[in-house]
PALUM-798134 format. One record per residue (C-alpha): x negated, y, z negated. Coordinates in nm, 4 decimals, padded with zeros to 6 digits. Layout:
BEGIN
        px        py        pz
         X         Y         Z
...
//
This chain:
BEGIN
        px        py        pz
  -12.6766   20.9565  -04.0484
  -12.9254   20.9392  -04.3128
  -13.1537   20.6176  -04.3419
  -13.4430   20.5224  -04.5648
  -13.8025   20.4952  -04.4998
  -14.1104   20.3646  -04.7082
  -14.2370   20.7524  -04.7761
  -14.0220   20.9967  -04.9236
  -13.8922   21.2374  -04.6507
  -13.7443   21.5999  -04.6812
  -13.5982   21.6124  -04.3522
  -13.3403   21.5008  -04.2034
  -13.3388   21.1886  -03.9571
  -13.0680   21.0648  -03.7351
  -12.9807   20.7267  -03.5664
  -12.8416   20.7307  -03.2278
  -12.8332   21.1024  -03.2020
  -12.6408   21.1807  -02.8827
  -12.8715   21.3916  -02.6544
  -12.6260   21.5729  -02.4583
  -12.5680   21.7811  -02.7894
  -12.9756   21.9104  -02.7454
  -13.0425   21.9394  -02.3766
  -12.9875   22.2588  -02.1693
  -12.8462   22.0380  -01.9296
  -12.6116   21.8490  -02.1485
  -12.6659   21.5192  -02.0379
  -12.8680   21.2531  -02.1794
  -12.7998   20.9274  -02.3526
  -12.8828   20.8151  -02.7687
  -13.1902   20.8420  -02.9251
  -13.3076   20.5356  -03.1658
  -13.4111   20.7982  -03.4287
  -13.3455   21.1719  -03.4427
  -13.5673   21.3710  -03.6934
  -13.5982   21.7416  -03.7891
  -13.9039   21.7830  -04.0392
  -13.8880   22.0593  -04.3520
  -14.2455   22.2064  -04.2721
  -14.5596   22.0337  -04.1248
  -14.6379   21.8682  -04.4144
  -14.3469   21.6564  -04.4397
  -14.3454   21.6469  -04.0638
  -14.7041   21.5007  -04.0988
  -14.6224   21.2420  -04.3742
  -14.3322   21.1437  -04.1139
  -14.5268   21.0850  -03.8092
  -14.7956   20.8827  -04.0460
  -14.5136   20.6655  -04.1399
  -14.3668   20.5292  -03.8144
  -14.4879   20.2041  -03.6730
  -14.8045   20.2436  -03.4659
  -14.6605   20.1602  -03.1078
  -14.3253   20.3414  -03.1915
  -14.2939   20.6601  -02.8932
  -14.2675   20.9632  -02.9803
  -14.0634   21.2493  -02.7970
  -14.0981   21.6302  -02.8753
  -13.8084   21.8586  -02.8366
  -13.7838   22.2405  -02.8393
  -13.4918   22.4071  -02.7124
  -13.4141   22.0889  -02.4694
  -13.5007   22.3122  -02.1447
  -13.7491   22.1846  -01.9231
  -13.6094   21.8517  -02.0324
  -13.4283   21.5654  -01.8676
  -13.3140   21.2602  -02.0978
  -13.2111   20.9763  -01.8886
  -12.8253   20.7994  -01.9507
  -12.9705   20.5218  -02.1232
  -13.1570   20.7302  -02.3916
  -13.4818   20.7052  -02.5432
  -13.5891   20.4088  -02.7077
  -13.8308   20.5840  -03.0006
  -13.8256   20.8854  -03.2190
  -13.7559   21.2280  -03.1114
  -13.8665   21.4942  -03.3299
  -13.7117   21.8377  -03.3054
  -13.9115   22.1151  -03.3091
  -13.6813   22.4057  -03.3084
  -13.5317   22.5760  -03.6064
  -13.7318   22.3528  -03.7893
  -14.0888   22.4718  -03.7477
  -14.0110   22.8060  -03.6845
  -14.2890   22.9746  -03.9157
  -14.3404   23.3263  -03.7196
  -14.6049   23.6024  -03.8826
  -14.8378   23.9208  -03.7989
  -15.1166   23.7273  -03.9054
  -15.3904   24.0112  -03.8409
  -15.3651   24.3778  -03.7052
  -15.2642   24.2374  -03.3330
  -15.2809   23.8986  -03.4078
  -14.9680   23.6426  -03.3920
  -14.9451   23.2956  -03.5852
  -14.6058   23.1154  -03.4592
  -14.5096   22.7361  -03.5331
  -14.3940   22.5379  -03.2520
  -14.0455   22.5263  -03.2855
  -14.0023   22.9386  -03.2194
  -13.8151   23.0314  -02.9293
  -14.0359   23.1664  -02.6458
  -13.7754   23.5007  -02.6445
  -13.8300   23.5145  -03.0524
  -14.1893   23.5326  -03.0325
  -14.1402   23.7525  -02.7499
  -13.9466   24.0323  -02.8798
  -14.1057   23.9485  -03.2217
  -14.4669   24.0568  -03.0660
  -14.3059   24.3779  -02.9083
  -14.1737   24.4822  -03.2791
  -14.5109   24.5278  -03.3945
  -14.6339   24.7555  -03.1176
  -14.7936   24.4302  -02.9406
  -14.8124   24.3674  -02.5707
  -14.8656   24.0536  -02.3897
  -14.6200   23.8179  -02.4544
  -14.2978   24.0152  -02.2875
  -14.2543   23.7494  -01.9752
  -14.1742   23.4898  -02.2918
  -13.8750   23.6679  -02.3268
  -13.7092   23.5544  -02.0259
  -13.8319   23.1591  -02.0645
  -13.5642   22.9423  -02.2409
  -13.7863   22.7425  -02.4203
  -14.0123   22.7133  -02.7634
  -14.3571   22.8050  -02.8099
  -14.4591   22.4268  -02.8075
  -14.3341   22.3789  -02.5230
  -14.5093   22.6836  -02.3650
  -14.8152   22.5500  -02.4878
  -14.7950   22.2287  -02.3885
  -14.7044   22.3418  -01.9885
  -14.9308   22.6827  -01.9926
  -14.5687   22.8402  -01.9136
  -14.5697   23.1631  -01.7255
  -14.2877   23.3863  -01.5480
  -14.3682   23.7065  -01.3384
  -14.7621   23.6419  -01.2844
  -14.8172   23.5739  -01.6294
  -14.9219   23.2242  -01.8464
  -14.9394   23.1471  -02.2171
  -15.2867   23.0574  -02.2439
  -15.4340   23.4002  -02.1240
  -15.3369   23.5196  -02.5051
  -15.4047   23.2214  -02.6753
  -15.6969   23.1919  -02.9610
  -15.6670   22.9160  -03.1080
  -15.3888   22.5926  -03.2030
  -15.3152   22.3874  -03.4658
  -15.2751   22.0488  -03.3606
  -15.1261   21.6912  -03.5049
  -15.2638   21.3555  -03.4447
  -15.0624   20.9979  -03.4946
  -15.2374   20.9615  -03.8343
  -15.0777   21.2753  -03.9676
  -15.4081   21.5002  -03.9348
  -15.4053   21.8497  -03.8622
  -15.6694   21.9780  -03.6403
  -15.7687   22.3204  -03.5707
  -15.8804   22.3652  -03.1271
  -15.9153   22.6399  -02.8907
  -15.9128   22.7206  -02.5574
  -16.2253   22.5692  -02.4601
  -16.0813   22.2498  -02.5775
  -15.8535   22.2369  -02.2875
  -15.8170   22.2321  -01.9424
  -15.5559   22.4697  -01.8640
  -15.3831   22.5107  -01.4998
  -15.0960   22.6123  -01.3136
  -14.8420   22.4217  -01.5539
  -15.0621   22.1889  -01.6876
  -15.2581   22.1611  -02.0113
  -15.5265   21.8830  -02.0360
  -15.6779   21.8258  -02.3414
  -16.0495   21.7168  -02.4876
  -15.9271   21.5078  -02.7780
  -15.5966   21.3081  -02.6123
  -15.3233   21.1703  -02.8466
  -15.2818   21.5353  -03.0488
  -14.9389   21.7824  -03.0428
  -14.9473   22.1319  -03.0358
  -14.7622   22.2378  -03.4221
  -14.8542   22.6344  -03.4382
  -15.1032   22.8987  -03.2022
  -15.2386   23.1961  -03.2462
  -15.1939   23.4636  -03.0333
  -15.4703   23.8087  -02.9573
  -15.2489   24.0845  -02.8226
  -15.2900   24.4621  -02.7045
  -15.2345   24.7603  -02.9496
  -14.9251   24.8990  -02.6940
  -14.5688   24.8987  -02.6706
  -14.3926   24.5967  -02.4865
  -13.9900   24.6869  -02.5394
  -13.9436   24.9041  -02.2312
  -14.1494   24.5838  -02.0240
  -13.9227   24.3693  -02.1632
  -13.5933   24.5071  -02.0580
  -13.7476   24.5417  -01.7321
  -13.8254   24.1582  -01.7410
  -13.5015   24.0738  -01.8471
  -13.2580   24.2714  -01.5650
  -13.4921   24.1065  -01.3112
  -13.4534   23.7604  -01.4502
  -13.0768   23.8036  -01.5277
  -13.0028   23.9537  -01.1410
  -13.1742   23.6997  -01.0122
  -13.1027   23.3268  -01.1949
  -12.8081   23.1764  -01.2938
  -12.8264   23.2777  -01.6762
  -12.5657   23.1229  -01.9096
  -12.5145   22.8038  -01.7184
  -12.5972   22.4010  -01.8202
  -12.9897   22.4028  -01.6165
  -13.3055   22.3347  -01.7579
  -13.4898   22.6688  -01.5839
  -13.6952   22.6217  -01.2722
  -13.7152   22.2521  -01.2008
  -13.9971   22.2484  -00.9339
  -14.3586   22.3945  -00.8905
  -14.4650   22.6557  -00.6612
  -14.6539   22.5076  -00.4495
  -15.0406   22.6814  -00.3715
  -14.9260   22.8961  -00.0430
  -14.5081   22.9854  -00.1354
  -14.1989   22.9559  -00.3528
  -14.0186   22.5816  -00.4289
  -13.7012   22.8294  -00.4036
  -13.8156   22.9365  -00.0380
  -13.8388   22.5854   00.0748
  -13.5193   22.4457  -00.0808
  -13.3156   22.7369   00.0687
  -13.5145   22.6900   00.4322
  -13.3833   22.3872   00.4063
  -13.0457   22.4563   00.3695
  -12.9596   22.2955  -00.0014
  -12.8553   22.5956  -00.1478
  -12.4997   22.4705  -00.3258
  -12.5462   22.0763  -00.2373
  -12.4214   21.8572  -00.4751
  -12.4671   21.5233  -00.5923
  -12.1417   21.4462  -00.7904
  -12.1305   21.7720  -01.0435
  -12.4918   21.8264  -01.0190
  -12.5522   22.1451  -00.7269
  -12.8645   22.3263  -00.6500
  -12.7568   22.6891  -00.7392
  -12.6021   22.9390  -00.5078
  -12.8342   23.2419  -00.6868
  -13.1083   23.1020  -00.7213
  -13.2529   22.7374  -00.5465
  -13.5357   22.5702  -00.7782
  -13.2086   22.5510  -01.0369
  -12.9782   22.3305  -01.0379
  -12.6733   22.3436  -01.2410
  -12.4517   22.0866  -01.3973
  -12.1255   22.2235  -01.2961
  -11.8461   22.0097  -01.5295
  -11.9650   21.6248  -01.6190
  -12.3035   21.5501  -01.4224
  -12.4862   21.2827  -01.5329
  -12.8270   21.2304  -01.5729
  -12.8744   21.0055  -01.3165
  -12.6632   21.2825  -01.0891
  -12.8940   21.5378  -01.1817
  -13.2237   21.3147  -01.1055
  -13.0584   21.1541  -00.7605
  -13.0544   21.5536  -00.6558
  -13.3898   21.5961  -00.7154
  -13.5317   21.3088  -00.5057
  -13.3311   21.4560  -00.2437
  -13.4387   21.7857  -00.2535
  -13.8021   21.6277  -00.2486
  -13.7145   21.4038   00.0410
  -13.5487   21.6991   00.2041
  -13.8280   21.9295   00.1895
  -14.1201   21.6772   00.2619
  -13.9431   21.5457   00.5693
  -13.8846   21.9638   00.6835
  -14.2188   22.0983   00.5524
  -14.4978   21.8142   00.4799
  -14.4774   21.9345   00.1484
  -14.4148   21.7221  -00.1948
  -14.2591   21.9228  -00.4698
  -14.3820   21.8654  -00.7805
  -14.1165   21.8786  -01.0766
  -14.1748   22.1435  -01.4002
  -13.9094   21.9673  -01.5520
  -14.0341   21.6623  -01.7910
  -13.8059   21.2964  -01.7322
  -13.7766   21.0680  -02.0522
  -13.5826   20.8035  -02.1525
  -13.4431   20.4697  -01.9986
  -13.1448   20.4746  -01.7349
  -12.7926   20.3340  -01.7630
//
């Protein structure tokens, strides 16, 4: 539904949007306001314009993502297909918005004789989202090829940062100047061919995760000294269930909404795994996967 605001808008924003309909999970309860921006600069003009206390939720793809039954009580602003601006912006240098798929950039980069990127090709998620976690698969992260990133701030600026502006970690991204979103990145890749790498990538990923089912990817950290997988299955979880949410059979940091799982299903089974493996191993997992909105 369309609604009107005090600034002219190109876009297109939503009341109540059902989040179910944008989470790899499909589960998650209404969101006040729903909006996918035509470009940054209407996106910018559109985060100027909402009240100054009003949240704000990014969305990609909806991987990595768990929206709680109740919904989300603020704007969500949806990143993918939207900002999808993807270009060879020097001789081995990539300029990609934040709503391109992690695989698009991915197989993009590998078209132009660039190498680098291939382990994006098996992460099902955008490139803000990568940014925002420093996302890595196979012994590789996001920020090792990063130059530099466009940012937006709550008064609709656009900043220009780099690395040095961040502390970047195993999963986590901390920045200098708090309060900004990652909108674009550049990207310094080598001068050699990635396709043959990425086929590789992708038979190891597909023979070893449950690809094509409702899961948001891996939904714990390694920890420092193993695998969150290695623990889960040591301790025996492999297919339990809460309800229709089950920790995979193939592979155990996933878990898989098997018919009508809540949220609430979906979260209960990750305090137990938690509980499960602290009580078994003295170890706290800490979840990848982001938890927003309000429960039921």
């Amino acid at each position: 539904m369309s609604v009107e605001t005090s600034i002219q808008i190109k876009g297109e924003l939503r009341l109540n949007e059902p989040m179910a309909k944008h989470t790899s999970w499909r589960v998650g309860g209404p969101a006040d306001k729903y909006y996918k921006p035509h470009g940054l600069a209407d996106l910018a003009g559109f985060i100027q314009s909402l009240p100054t206390q009003e949240k704000i939720f990014w969305l990609g793809l909806g991987s990595n993502l768990l929206v709680r039954d109740g919904g989300v009580r603020g704007t969500v602003i949806a990143l993918a297909g939207n900002l999808n601006e993807l270009r060879l912006q020097d001789e081995n240098v990539i300029y990609a918005e934040a709503g391109v798929s992690s695989a698009k950039l991915s197989r993009f980069a590998a078209k132009q004789g660039l190498s680098g990127l291939e382990f994006l090709s098996g992460i099902p998620g955008s490139t803000g989202g990568a940014l925002a976690m420093n996302a890595g698969a196979f012994g590789s992260e996001v920020w090792s090829w990063v130059t530099k990133v466009t940012t937006l701030n709550r008064q609709g600026q656009l900043n220009t940062r780099y690395p040095e502006d961040y502390k970047i970690s195993y999963r986590k991204v901390v920045p200098k100047y708090p309060g900004e979103w990652f909108v674009a990145a550049e990207f310094l890749l080598d001068k050699k061919p990635a396709s043959a790498k990425i086929k590789e990538l992708l038979n190891k990923r597909n023979s070893s995760q449950p690809i094509g089912l409702a899961s948001c990817g891996s939904v714990f950290k390694n920890p420092q000294t193993t695998h969150a997988a290695k623990l889960i299955e040591q301790t025996g979880l492999k297919g339990y269930c809460i309800n229709k949410a089950c920790v995979s059979d193939k592979h155990a940091n996933f878990i898989i909404n098997t018919g009508d799982a809540t949220a609430q299903d979906i979260e209960d089974l990750i305090k137990h795994i938690q509980a499960a493996v602290k009580k078994e191993y003295q170890i706290l997992l800490e979840p990848e996967v982001k938890i927003i909105g309000e429960p039921l």
